[in-house]
LOTORKOL-673220 format. One line per 3 residues: number of its first residue (from 1); their letters; for each residue x, y, z of N, C-alpha, C. Coordinates in steps of 0.2 Angstrom, whole numbers, plus 5000, padded with zeros to 4 digits. Layout:
<recs>
NUM) a) X:Y:Z:X:Y:Z:X:Y:Z  ...
</recs>
This chain:
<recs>
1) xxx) 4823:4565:4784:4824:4558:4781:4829:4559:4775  4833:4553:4775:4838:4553:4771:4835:4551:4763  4837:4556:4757:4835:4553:4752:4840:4552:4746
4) xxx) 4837:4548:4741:4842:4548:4737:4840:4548:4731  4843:4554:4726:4843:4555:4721:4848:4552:4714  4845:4549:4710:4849:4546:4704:4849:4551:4697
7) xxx) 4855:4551:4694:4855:4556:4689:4854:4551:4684  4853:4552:4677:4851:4549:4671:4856:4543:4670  4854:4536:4671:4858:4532:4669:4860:4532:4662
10) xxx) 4868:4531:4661:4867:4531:4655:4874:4528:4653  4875:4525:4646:4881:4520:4644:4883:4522:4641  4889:4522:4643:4894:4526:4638:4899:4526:4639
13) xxx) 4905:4527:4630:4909:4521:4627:4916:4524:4630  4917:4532:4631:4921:4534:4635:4920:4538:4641  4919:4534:4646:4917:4537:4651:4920:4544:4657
16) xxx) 4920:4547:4657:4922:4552:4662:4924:4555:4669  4931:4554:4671:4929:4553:4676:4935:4555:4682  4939:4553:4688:4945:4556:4689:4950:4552:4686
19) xxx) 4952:4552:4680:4959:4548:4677:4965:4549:4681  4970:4543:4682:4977:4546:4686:4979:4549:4681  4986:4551:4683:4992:4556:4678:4996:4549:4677
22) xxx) 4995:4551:4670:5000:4543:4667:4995:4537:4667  5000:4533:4663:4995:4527:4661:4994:4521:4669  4991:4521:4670:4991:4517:4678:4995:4510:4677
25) xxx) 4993:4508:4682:4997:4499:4681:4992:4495:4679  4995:4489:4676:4992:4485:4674:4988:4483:4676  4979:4479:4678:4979:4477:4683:4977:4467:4681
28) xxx) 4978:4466:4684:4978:4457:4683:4969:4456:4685  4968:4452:4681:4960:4452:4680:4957:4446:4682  4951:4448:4686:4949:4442:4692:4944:4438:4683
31) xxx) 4944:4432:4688:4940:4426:4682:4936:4428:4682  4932:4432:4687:4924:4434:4686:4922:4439:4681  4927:4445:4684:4928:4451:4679:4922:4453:4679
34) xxx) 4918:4453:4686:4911:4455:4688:4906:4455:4685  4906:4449:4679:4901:4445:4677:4899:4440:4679  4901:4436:4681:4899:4431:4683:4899:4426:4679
37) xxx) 4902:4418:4679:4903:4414:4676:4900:4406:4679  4898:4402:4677:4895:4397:4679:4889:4400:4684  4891:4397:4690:4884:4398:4698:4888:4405:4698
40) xxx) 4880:4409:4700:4883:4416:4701:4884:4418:4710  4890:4420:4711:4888:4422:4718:4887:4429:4717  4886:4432:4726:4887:4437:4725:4890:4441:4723
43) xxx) 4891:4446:4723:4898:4452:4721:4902:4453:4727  4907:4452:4728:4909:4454:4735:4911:4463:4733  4908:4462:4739:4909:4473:4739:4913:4472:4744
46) xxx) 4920:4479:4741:4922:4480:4747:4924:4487:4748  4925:4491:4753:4922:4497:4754:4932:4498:4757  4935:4501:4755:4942:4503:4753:4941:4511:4755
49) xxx) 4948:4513:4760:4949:4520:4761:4956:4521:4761  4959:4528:4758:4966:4528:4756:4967:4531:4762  4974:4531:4765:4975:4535:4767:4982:4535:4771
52) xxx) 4987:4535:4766:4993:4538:4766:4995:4542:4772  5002:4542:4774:5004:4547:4778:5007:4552:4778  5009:4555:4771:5011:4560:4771:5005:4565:4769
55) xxx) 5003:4565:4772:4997:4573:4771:5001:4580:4772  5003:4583:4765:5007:4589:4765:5000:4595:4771  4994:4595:4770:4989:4601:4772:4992:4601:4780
58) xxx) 4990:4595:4783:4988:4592:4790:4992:4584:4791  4999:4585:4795:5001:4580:4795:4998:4574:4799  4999:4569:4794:4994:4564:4797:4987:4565:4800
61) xxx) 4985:4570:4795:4977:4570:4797:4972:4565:4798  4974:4559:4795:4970:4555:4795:4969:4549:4800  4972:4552:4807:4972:4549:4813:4972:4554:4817
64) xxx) 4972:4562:4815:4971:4565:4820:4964:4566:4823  4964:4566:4828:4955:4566:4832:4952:4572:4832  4947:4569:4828:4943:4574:4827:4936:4572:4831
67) xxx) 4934:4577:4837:4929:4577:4840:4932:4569:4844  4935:4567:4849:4938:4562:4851:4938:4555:4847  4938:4557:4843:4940:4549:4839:4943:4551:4832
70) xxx) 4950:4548:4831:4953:4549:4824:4949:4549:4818  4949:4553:4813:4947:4556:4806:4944:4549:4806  4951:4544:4801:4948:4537:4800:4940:4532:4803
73) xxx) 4940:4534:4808:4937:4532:4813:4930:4532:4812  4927:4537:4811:4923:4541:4810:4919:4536:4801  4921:4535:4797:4919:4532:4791:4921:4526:4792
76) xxx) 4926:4522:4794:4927:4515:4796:4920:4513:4799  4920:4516:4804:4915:4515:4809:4908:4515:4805  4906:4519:4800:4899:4521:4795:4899:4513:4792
79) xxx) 4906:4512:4788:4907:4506:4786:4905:4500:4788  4909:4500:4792:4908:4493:4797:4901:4490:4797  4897:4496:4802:4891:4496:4804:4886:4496:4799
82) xxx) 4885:4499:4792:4884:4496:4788:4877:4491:4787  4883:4487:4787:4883:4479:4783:4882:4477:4777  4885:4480:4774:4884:4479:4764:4890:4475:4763
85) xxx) 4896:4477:4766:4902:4475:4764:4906:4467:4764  4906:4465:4763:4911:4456:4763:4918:4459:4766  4921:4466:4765:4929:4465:4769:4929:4475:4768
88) xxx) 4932:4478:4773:4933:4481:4776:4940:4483:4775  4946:4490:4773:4951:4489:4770:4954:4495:4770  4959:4498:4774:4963:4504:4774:4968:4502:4771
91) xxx) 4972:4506:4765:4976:4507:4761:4983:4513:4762  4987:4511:4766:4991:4516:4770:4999:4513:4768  5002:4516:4771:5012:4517:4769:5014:4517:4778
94) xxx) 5009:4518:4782:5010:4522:4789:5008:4516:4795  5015:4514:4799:5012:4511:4804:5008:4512:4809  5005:4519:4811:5003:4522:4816:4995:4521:4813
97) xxx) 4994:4523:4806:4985:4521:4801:4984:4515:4804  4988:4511:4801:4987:4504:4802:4984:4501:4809  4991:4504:4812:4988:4502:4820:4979:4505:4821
100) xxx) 4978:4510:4820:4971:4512:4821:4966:4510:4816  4969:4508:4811:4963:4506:4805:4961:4497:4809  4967:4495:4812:4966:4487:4813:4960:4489:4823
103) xxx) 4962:4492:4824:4959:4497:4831:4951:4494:4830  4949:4499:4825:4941:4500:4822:4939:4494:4818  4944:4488:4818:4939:4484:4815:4942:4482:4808
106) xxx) 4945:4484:4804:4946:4485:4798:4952:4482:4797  4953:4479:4789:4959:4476:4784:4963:4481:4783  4970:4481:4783:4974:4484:4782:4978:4481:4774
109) xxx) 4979:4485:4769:4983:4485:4764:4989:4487:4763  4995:4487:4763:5002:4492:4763:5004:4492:4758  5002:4499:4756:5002:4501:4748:5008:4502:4746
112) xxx) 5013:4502:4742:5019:4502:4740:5021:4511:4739  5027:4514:4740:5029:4517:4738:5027:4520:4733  5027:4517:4727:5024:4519:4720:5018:4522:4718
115) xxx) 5015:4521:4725:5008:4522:4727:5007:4528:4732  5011:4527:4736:5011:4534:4741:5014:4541:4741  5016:4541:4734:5019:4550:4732:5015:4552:4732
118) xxx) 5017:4560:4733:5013:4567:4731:5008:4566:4725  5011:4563:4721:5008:4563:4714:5005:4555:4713  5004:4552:4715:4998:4548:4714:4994:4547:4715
121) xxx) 4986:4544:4712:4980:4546:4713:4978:4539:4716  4972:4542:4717:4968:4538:4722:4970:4529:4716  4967:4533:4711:4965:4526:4704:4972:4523:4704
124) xxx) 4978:4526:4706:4982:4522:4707:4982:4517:4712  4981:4519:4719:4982:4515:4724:4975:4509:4724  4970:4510:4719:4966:4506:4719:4966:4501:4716
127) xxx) 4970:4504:4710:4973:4497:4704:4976:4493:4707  4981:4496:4712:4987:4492:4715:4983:4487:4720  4979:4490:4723:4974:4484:4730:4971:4477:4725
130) xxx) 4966:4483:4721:4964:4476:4715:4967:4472:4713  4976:4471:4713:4980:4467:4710:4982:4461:4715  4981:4463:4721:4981:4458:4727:4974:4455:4729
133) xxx) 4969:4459:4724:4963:4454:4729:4959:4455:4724  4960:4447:4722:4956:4443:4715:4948:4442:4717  4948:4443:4723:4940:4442:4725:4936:4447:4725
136) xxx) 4939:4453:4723:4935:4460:4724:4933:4461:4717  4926:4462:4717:4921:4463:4712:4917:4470:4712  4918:4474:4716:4914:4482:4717:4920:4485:4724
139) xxx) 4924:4490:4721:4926:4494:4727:4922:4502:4728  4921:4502:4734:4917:4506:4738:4921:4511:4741  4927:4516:4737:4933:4519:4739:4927:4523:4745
142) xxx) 4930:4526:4750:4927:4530:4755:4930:4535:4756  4930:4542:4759:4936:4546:4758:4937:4547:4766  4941:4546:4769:4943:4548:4778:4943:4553:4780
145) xxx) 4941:4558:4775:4939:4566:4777:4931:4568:4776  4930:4562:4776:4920:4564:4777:4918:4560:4782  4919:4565:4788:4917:4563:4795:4910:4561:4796
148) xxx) 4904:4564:4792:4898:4564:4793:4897:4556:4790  4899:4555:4787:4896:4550:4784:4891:4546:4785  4884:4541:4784:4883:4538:4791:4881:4530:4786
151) xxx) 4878:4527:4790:4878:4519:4787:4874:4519:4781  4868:4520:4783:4861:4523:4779:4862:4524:4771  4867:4530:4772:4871:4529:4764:4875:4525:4761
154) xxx) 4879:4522:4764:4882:4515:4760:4877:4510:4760  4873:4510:4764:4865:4505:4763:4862:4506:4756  4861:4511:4753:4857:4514:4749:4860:4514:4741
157) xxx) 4868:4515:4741:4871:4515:4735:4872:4508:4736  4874:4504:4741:4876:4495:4739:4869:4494:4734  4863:4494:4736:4858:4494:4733:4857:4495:4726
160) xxx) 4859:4501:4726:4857:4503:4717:4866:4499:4714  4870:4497:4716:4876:4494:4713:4872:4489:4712  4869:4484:4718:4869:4475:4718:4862:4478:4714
163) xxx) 4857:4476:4717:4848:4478:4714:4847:4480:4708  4851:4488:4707:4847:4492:4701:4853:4491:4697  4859:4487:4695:4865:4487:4691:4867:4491:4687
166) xxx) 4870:4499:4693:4872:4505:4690:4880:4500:4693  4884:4504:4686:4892:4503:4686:4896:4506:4691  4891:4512:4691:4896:4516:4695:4892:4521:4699
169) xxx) 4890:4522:4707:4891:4527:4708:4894:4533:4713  4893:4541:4713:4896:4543:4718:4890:4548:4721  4895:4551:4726:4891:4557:4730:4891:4564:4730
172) xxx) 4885:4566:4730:4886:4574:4728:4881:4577:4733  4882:4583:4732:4880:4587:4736:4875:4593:4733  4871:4596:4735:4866:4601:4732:4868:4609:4734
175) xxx) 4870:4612:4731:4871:4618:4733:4869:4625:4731  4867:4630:4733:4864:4637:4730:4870:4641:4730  4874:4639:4725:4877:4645:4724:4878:4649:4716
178) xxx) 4878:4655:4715:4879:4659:4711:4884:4657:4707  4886:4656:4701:4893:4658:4698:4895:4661:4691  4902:4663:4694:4903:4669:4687:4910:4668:4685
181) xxx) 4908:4669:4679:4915:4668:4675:4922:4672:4678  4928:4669:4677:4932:4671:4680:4936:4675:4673  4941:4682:4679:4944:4684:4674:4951:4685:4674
184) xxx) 4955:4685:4671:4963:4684:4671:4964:4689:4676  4971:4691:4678:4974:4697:4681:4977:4699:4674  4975:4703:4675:4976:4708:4669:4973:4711:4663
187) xxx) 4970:4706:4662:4964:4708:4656:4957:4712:4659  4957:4717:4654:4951:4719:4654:4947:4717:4652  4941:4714:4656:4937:4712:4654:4930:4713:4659
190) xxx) 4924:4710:4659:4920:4709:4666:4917:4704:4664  4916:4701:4669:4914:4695:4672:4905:4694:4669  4904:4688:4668:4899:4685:4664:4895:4681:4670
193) xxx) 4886:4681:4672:4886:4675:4677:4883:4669:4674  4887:4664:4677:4885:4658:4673:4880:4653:4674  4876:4655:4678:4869:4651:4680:4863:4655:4683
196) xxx) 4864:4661:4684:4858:4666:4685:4858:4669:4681  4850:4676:4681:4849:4680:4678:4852:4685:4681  4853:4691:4682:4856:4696:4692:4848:4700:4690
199) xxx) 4846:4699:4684:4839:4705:4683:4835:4701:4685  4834:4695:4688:4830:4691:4690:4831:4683:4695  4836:4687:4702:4841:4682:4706:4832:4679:4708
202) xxx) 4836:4672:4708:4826:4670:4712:4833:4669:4719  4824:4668:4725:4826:4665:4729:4829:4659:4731  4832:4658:4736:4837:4652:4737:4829:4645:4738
205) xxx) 4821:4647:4740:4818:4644:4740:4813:4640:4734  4814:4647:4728:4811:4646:4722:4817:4641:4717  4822:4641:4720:4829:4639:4713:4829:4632:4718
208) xxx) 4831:4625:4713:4832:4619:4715:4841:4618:4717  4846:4623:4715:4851:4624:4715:4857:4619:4711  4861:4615:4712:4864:4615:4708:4867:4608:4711
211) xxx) 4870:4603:4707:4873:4594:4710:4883:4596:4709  4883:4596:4716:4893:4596:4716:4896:4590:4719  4902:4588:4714:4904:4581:4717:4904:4584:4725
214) xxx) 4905:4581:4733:4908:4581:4737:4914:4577:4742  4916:4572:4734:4919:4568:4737:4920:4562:4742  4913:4562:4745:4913:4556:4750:4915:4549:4748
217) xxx) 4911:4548:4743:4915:4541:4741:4912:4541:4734  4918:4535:4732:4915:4533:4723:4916:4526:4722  4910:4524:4721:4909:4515:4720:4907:4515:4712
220) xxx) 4912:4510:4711:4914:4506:4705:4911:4498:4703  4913:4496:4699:4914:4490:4696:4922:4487:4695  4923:4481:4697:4931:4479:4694:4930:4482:4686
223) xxx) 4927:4478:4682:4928:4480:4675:4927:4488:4673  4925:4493:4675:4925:4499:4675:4932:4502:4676  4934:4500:4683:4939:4500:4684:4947:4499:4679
226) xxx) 4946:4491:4677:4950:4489:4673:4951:4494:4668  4946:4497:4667:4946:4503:4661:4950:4509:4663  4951:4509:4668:4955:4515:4671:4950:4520:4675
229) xxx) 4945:4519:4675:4939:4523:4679:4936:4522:4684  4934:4528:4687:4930:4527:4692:4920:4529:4692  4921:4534:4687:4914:4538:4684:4914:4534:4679
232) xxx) 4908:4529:4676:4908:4529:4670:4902:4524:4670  4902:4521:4664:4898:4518:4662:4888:4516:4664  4886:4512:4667:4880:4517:4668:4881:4517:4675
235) xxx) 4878:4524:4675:4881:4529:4683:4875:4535:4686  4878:4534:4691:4871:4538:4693:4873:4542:4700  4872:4547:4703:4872:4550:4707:4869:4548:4714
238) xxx) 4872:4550:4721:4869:4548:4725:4868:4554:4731  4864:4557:4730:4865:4567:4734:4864:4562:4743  4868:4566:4744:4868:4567:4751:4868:4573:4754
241) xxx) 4866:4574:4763:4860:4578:4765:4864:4584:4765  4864:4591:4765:4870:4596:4767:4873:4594:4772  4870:4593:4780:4873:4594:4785:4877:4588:4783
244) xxx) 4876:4583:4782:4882:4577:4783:4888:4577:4777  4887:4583:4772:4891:4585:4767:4898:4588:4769  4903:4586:4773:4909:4587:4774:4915:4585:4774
247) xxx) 4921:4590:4771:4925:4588:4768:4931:4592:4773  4939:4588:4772:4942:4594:4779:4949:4593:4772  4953:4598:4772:4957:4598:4767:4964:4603:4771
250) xxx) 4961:4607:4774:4967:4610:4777:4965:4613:4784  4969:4616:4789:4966:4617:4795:4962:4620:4796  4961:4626:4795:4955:4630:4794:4947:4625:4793
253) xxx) 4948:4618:4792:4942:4617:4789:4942:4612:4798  4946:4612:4802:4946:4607:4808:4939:4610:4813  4940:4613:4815:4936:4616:4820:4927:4618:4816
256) xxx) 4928:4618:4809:4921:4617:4808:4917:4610:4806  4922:4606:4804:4921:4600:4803:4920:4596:4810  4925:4599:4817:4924:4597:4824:4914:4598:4823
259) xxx) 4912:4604:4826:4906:4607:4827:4902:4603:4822  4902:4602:4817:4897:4599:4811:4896:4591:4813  4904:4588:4817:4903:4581:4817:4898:4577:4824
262) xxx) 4900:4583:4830:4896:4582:4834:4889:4583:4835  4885:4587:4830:4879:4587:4828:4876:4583:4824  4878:4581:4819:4876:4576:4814:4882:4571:4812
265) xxx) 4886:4567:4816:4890:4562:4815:4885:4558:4816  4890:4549:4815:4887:4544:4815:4891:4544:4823  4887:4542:4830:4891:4539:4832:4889:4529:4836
268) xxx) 4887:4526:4829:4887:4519:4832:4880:4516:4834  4880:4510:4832:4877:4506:4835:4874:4505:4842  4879:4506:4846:4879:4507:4854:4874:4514:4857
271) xxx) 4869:4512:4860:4865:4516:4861:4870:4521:4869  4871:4528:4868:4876:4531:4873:4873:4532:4880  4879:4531:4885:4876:4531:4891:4875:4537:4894
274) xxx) 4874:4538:4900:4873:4545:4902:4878:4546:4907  4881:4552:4903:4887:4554:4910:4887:4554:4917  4888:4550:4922:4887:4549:4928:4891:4553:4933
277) xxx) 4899:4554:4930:4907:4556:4934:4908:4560:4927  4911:4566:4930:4915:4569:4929:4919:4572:4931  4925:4571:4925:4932:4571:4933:4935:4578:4926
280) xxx) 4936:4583:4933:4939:4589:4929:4946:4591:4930  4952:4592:4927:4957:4594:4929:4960:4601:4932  4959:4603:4938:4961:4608:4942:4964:4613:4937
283) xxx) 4971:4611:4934:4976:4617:4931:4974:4617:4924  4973:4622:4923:4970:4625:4914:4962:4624:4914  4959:4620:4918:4952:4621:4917:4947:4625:4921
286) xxx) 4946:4621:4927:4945:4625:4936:4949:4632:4932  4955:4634:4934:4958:4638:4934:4959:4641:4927  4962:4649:4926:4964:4652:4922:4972:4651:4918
289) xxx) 4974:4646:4924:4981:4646:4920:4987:4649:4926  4984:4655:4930:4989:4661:4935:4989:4657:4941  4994:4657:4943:4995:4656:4951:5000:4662:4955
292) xxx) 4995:4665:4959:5000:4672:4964:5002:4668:4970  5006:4671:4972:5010:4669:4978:5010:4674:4982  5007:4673:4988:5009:4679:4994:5015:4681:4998
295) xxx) 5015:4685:5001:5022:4686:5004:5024:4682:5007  5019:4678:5011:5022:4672:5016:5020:4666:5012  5024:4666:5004:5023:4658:5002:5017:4655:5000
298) xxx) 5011:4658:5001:5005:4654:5001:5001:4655:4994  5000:4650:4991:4999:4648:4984:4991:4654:4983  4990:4656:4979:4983:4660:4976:4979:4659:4970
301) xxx) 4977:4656:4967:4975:4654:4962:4967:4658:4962  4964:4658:4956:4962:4662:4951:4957:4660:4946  4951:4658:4945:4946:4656:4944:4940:4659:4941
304) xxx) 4936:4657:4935:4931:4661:4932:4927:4657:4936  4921:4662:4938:4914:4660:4943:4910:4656:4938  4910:4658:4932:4907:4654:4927:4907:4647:4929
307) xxx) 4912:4644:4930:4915:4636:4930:4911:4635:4937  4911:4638:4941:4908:4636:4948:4901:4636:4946  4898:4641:4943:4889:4638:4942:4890:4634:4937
310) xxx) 4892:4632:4933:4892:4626:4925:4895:4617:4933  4899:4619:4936:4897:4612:4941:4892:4613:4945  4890:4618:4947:4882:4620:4950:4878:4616:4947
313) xxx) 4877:4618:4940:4871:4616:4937:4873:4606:4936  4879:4605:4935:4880:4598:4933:4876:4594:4940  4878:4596:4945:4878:4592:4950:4871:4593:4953
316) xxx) 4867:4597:4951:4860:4596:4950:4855:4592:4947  4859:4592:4940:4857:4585:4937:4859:4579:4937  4862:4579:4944:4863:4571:4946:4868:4570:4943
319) xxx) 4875:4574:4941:4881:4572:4938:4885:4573:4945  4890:4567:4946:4894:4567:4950:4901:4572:4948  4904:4577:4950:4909:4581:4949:4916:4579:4953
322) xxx) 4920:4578:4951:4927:4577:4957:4932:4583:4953  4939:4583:4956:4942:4586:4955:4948:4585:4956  4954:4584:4951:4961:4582:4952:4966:4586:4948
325) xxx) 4972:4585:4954:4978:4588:4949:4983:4586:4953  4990:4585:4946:4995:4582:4946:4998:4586:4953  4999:4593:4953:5004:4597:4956:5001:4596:4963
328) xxx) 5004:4598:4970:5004:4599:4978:4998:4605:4979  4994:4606:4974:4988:4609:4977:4985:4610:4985  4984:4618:4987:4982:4616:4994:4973:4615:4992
331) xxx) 4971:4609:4997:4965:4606:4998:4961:4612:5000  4965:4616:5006:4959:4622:5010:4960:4626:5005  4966:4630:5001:4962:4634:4997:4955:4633:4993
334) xxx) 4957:4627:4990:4952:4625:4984:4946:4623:4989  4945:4621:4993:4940:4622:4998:4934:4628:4999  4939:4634:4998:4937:4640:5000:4932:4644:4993
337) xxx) 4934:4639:4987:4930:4640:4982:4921:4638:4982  4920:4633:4988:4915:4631:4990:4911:4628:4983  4915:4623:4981:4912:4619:4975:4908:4612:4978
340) xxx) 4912:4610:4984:4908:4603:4989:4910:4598:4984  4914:4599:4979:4916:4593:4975:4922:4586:4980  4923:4581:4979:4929:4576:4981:4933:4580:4977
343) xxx) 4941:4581:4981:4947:4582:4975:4952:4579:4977  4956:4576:4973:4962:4573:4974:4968:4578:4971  4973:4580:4975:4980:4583:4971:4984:4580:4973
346) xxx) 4992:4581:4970:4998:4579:4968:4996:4571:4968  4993:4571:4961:4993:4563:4958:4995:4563:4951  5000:4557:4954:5004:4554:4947:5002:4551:4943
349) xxx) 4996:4549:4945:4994:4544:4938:4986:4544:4941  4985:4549:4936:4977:4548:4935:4972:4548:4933  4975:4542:4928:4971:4536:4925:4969:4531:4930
352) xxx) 4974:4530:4938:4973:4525:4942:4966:4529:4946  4968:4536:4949:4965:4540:4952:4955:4537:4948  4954:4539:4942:4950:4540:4939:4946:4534:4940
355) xxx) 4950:4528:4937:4948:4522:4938:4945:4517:4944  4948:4520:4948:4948:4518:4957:4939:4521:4959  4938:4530:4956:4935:4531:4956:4925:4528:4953
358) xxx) 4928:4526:4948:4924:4523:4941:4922:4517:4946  4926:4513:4949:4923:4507:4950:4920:4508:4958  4922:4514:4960:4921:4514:4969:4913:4515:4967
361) xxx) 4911:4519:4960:4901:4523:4958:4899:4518:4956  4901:4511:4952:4901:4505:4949:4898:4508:4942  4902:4510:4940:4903:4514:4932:4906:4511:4928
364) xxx) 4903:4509:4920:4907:4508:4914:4910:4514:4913  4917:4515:4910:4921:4520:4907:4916:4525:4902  4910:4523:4900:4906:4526:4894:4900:4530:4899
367) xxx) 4900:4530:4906:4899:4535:4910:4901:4539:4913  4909:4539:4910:4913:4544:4914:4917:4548:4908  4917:4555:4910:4920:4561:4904:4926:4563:4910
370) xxx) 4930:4564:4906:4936:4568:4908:4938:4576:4904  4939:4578:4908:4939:4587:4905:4948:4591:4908  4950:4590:4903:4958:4592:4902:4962:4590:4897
373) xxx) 4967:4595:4896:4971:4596:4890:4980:4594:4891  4979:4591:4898:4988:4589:4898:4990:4583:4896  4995:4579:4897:4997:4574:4894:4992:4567:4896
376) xxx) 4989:4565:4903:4987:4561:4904:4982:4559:4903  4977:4562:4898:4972:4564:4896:4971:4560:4889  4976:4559:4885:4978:4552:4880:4977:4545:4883
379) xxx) 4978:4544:4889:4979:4539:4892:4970:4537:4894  4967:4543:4896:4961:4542:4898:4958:4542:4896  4960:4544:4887:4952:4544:4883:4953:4539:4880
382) xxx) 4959:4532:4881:4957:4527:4876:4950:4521:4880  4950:4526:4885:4948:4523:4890:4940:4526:4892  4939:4530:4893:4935:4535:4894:4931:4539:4889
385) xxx) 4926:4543:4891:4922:4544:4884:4925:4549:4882  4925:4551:4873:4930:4555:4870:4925:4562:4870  4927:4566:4866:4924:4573:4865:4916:4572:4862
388) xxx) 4915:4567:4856:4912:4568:4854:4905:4563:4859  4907:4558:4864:4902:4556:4869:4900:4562:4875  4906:4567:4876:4904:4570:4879:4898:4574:4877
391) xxx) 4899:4578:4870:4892:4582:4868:4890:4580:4866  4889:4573:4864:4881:4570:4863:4877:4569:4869  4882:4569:4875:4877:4568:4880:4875:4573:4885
394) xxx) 4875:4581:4881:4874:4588:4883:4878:4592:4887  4884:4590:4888:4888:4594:4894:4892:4598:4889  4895:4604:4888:4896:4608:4885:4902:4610:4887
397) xx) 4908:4611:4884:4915:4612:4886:4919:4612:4880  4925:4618:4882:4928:4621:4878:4936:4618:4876
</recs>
């Protein structure tokens, strides 16, 4: 169960928190100025995600798919679903974001140059949004690199922003780790530890550990804001779970944020179907890659038995298995594999193949997975279930 922990509210005249480099821009201040004047309405919250195109770590990381749905995608979607929000709002320089951020539902902002260097900060790009939208009275920056995200917690922080009247809060995360003072290269010196005894390490179950930002999101106030802040004024912490505590900064972090997202992602509203079809692609998957030729011309191809018992077992479980590929495949060979699957080869478009398919079992596309790494395969998943519908719905593949 999801909980939430708040750290000591408290007011304060200089508050602390991520400042930009340089004095920000000016910002033009709404009439309310998040007080409210005459008939009070509500506060319009709105839940804003940066995300620029130049990402020096991972080009355009913030569209690349992560477990089959782009990074953005993934937090858009927690937002959306929600429902805390009055407006919805990606913050980008990049035609390609935009086109996906308006994909998933969400307002698009194009943030100026001045905004989109190496060296601007988030507070910059947020003061700039604010200058265009006099009706925003709480932003709910989100980060597009915290794929775990889920509704639950923006449920929970709107709450203590609207209800309990904290100015500011963000998300952290609980961690057991040890630390020790660091030492120059060169100096001699040793190392000091700065939160344990080592004469008396307790266990990781006896120690409550320790609160680190995690960067998932940071909700504000306009007027805190206009102060140049994001931390500040009364503020309070909002821990989230470890598993859904994920952050991707450079690629090494891709493949374990994949693994982490398909086990504790959010994936929606939409209660998931069960895979009925699945259509495999003959070359690089069925196969290892090798093709021998006989002396008399006759194709040989080469298969791990693995793949033969993992469709064994599918088609057991009542999953329909076929088999296609673009290339003049012989039928009798791949017959002689003795899979009993339907196959289709030398097919040009096998999105149609697929399709023809899907309607012949009278299937929505959210009960049919596709398994292949070649070009067509883009085509099929705008269409068909992505990676991370296929392991939610137990089928395992690499």
């Amino acid at each position: 169960m999801d909980s939430v922990e708040k750290g000591a509210a408290t007011s304060v005249s200089n508050p602390r928190g991520r400042p930009s480099r340089g004095r920000p821009p000016k910002l033009q201040r709404n009439s309310r100025g998040g007080q409210g004047r005459g008939v009070e309405k509500p506060p319009h919250l709105a839940a804003l995600i940066l995300a620029r195109g130049g990402s020096k770590g991972i080009p355009l990381k913030n569209i690349k798919h992560l477990a089959g749905v782009p990074l953005i995608g993934w937090v858009l979607r927690a937002a959306l679903d929600s429902g805390v929000f009055q407006s919805v709002w990606v913050s980008t320089d990049h035609d390609e974001i935009e086109n996906v951020a308006k994909q998933f539902g969400a307002q698009v902002h194009r943030r100026s140059s001045e905004t989109s260097k190496d060296s601007s900060t988030s507070l910059d790009a947020i003061i700039e949004f604010l200058n265009f939208h006099n009706e925003v009275d709480i932003v709910g920056n989100i980060q597009a690199t915290s794929p775990c995200l889920h509704p639950t917690d923006l449920q929970k922080v709107a709450e203590m922003i609207r209800e309990e009247g904290y100015d500011s809060v963000f998300s952290v995360v609980r961690r057991h780790q040890f630390r020790w003072s660091e030492i120059q290269k060169g100096v001699r010196e040793v190392t000091e530890p700065l939160n344990l005894n080592p004469a008396k390490r307790p266990r990781r179950q006896d120690w409550d550990g320790e609160l680190y930002e995690n960067g998932s999101f940071y909700f504000a106030k306009r007027h805190l804001i206009e102060m140049g802040y994001l931390q500040g004024g009364k503020m309070a912490y909002y821990e989230m779970r470890a598993e859904h505590s994920v952050d991707i900064d450079v690629d090494i972090d891709w493949p374990i944020a994949e693994q982490r997202v398909l086990r504790y992602g959010y994936f929606g509203k939409e209660k998931l179907k069960e895979i009925k079809l699945l259509v495999c692609n003959i070359d690089g998957c069925l196969t290892n890659g090798h093709i021998y030729v006989s002396g008399d011309q006759k194709e040989i191809i080469s298969y791990d038995i693995k793949d033969a018992i993992g469709i064994s077992l599918l088609k057991k479980s009542g999953i329909e298995v076929r088999l296609i590929s673009e290339r003049a495949c012989s039928k009798q060979t791949l017959s002689s594999l003795k899979l009993d699957c339907k196959m289709e080869v030398n097919v040009p478009d096998k999105l149609a193949v697929v399709d023809e398919w899907r309607k012949e079992m009278g299937l929505c596309w959210k009960e049919v997975a596709y398994l292949g790494l070649d070009g067509p395969q883009e085509k099929l998943h705008r269409n068909a279930l992505g990676a991370s519908d296929l392991a939610a719905s137990g089928i395992a593949f690499e």
